[in-house]
N, C-alpha and C positions, 0 to 999 in steps of 0.2 A: 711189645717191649722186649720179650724176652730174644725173639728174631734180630734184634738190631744188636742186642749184647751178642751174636756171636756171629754178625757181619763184623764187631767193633774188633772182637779179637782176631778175625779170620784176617783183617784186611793190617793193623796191628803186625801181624805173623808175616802177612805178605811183605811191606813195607818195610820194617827193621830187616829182613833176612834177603831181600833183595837187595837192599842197601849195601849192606854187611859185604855179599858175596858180590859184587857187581865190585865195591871199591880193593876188595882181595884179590879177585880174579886180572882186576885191569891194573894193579903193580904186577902181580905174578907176569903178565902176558908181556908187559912192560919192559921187566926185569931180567926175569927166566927165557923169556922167547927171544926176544928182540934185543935184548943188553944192551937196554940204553940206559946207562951206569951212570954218567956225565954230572947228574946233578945230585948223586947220592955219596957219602961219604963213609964208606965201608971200612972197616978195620979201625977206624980213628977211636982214641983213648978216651973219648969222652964218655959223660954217662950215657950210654942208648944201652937199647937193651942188648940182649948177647945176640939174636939173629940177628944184626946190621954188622959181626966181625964180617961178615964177606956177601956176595949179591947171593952167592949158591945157597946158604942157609936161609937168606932174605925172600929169596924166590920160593923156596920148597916151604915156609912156614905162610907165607900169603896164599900158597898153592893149596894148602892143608884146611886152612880157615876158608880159604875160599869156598873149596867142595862141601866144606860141613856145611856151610849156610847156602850153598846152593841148593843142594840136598833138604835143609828145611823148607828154603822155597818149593820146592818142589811138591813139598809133602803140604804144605800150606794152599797152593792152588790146589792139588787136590782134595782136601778137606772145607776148601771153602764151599765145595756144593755138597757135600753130605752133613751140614749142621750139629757138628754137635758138639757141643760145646767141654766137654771129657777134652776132646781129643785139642780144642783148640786150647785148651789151657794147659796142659800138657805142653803142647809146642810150642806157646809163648815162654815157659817155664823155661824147655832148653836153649830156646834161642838168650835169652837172659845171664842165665847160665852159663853160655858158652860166649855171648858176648864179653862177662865179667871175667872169666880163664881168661880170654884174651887179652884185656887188661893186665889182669893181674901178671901175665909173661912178661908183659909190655915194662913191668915194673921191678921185674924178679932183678939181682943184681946180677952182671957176666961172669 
């Protein structure tokens, strides 16, 4: 029982912060690399949050978030074969954590 509880957070850990950094990374690459602009509406008065005033801000804040959650990934497969469950709670914590900051930016006023 106790083995499955920290495959459940290991894989938990993997899953969210793969996600996370997989859909960050591929606007950044999107955005910042390739400027394909066309469908995003940068600068516009409406409420979004303050990184959409321009692609460059939009690009370097997907780019930011992206690396932290890949970085967790990273630290997640490696912790999935050393079991221990400190360490996977811990990194479900920050991933959490840092999922919520990015919210909460997403929401902050410009």
């Amino acid at each position: 029982m106790f083995a499955k509880r920290i495959r459940l957070f290991a894989i938990i850990n993997i899953l969210l912060a793969g996600l996370i950094a997989s859909i960050n990374l591929n606007e950044w690459i999107k955005v910042g690399v390739l400027d394909q602009t066309s469908d995003y509406t940068f600068g516009s008065k409406n409420t979004v949050p303050w990184y959409y005033s321009s692609s460059e801000y939009y690009s370097n804040y997907t780019m930011i978030i992206g690396f932290c959650f890949l970085l967790f990934f990273i630290i997640a497969l490696w912790v999935y074969d050393k079991k221990s469950v400190r360490i996977n709670i811990v990194l479900l914590l920050l991933n959490l954590l840092t999922a919520v900051i990015e919210i909460f930016i997403g929401i902050m006023p410009p």
